[in-house]
C-alpha positions in Angstrom: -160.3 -95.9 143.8 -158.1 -98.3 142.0 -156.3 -101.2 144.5 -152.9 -100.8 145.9 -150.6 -102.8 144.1 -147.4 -103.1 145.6 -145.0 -100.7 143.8 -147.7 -98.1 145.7 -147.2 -99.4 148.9 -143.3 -99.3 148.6 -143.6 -95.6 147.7 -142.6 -92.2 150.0 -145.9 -92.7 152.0 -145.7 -96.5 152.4 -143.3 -98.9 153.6 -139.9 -96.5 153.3 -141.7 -93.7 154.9 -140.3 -92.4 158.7 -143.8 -92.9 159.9 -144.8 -96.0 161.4 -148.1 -96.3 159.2 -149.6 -99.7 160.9 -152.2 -99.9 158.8 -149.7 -100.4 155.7 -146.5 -102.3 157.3 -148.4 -104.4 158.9 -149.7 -107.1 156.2 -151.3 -110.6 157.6 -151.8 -112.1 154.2 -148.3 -114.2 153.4 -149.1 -113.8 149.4 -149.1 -110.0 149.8 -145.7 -109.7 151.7 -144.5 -112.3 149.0 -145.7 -110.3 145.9 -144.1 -107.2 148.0 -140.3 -109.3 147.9 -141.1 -109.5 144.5 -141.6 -105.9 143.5 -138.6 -105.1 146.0 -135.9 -107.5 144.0 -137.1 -105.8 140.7 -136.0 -102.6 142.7 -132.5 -104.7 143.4 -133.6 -104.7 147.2 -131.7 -106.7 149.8 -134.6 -108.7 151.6 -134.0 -109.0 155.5 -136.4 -111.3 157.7 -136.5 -111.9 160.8 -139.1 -113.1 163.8 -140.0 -113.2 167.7 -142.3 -112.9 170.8 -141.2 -109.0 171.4 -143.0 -109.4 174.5 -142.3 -106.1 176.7 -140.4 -104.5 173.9 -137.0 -103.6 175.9 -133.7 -102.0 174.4 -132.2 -105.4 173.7 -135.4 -105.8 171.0 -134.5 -102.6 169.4 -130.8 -103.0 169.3 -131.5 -106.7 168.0 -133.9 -105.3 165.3 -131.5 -102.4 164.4 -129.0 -105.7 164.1 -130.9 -107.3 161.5 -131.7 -104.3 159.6 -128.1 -103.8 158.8 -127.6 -106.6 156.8 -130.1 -105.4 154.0 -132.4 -103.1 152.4 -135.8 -103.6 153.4 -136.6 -105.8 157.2 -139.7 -108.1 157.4 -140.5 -108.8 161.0 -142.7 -111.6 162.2 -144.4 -111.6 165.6 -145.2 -114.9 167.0 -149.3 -114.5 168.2 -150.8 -114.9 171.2 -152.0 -118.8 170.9 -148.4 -119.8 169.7 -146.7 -118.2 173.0 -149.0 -119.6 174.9 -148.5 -123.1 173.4 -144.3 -122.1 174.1 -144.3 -120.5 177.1 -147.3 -121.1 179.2 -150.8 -119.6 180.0 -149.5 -116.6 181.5 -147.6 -115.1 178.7 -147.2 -113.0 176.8 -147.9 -110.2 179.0 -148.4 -107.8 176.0 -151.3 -109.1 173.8 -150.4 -109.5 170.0 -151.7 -106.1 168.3 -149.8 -104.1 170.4 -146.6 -106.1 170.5 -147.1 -105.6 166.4 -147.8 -101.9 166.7 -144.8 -101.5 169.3 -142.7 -103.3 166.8 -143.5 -101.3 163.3 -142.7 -98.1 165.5 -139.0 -99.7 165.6 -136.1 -97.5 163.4 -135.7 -99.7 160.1 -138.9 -101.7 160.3 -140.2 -101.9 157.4 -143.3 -104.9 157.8 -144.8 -106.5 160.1 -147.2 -109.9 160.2 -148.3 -112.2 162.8 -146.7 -115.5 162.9 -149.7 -118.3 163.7 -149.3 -121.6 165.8 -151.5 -123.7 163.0 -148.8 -122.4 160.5 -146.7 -124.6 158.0 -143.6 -125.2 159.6 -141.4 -122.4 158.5 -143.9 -120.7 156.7 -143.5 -117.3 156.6 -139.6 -118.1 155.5 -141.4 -120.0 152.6 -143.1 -117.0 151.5 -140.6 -114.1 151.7 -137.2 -116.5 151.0 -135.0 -114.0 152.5 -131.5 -112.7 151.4 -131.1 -113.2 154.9 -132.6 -114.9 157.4 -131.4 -113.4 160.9 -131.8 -115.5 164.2 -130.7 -116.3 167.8 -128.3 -118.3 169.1 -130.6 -121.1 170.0 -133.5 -120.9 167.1 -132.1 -123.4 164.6 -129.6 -126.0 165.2 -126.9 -126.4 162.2 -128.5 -128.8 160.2 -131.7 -126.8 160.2 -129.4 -124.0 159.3 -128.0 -125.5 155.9 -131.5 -126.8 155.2 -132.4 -123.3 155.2 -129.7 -121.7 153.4 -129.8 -124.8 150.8 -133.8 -124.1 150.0 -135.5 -120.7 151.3 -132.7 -118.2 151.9 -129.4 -116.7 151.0 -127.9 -117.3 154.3 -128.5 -117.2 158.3 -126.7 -114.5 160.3 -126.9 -115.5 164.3 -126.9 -112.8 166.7 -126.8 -113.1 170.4 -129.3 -111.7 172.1 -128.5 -108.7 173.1 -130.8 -107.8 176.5 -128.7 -107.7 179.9 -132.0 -108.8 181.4 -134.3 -111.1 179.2 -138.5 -110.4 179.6 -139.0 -113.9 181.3 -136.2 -112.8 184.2 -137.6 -109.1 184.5 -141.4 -110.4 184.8 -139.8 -113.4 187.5 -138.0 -110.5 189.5 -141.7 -108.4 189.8 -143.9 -111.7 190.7 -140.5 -112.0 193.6 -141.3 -108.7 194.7 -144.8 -109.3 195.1 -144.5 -112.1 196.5 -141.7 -111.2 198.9 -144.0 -107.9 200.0 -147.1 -110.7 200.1 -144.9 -112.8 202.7 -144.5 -109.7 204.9 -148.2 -108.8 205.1 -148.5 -112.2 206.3 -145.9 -113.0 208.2 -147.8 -113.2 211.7 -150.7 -115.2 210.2 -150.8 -119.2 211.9 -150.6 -121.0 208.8 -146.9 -118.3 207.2 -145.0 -121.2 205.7 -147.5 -122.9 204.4 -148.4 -119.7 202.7 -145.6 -118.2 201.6 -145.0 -122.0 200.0 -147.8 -121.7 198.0 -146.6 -118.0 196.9 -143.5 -119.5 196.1 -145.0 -122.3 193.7 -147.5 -119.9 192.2 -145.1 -117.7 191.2 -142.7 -120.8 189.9 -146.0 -121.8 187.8 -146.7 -118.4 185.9 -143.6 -117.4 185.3 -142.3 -120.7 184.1 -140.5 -122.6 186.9 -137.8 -121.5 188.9 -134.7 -119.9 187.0 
């Protein structure tokens, strides 16, 4: 059987398909996805990329991502992987290990591909390698220099969005570690040594889910 090139994988069964066919949006190799933007401007496609954690995926990700898709054609997600959450948000996170935050992700409306962002990655990487039509981000992801940098060298132009979640995934998993913690305190509330213990609870739970908010 001959390879896929990529006019095959952008065909009916491929990346425009309804289906969310993992095994063909998702695409680790940063040349592939590049030589895909390349088949996709010959085809006069608007290239859309954006990236995040997508830990817990919650309706503020899908709203987000349905964001992002409506300034183009043709949406390149990248997920941030497990070792470079870690390194940004602590040991204890994400809760959702990194193949099923990018499996949650290509079943997203609009989603076209998916790779995995690394933490040993050239800064701005992935950017480098699909140079966007646009480059969609939060609020607090670049700062305005960082933002003409980018739209001076690796992409048509930065949309900001806000984020969109009532509740973020930090806050939600703080609010279930307080409800353990606050049914914890009440199985031990006649024990000798209480407010030492429910002190510890307290900085335990500070600890994993990232300080007190």
């Amino acid at each position: 059987m001959p390879p896929t090139t990529p006019n095959d994988q952008l065909g009916d069964r491929g990346l425009f398909a309804d289906a969310s066919n993992f095994d063909q949006r998702y695409i680790p190799d940063y040349e592939q996805i590049t030589r895909i933007v390349e088949a996709l401007r010959v085809l006069g496609q608007r290239v859309v990329l954006t990236m995040g954690t997508f830990d817990i995926l919650h309706e503020g990700h899908s709203m987000y991502l349905e964001a992002a898709r409506s300034f183009g054609d043709f949406l390149i997600v990248g997920v941030d992987s497990d070792e470079k959450v870690r390194q940004r948000k602590g040991i204890w996170r994400p809760a959702v290990p990194e193949l099923e935050r990018l499996r949650m992700v290509t079943h997203q409306r609009g989603v076209n591909v998916v790779t995995l962002k690394h933490a040993g990655d050239e800064h701005w990487a992935l950017i480098k390698a699909v140079m966007p039509d646009v480059l969609v981000a939060t609020a607090e992801t670049y700062d305005p220099d960082e933002i003409d940098e980018l739209q001076a060298k690796y992409c048509g132009r930065v949309e900001v969005l806000e984020r969109m979640a009532t509740v973020s995934t930090t806050a939600r998993l703080r609010l279930l570690q307080l409800e353990l913690g606050e049914r914890m305190a009440e199985h031990l509330a006649g024990h000798p040594d209480f407010p030492q213990l429910t002190t510890m609870l307290r900085e335990a739970i500070d600890e994993i889910s990232g300080g007190p908010r």
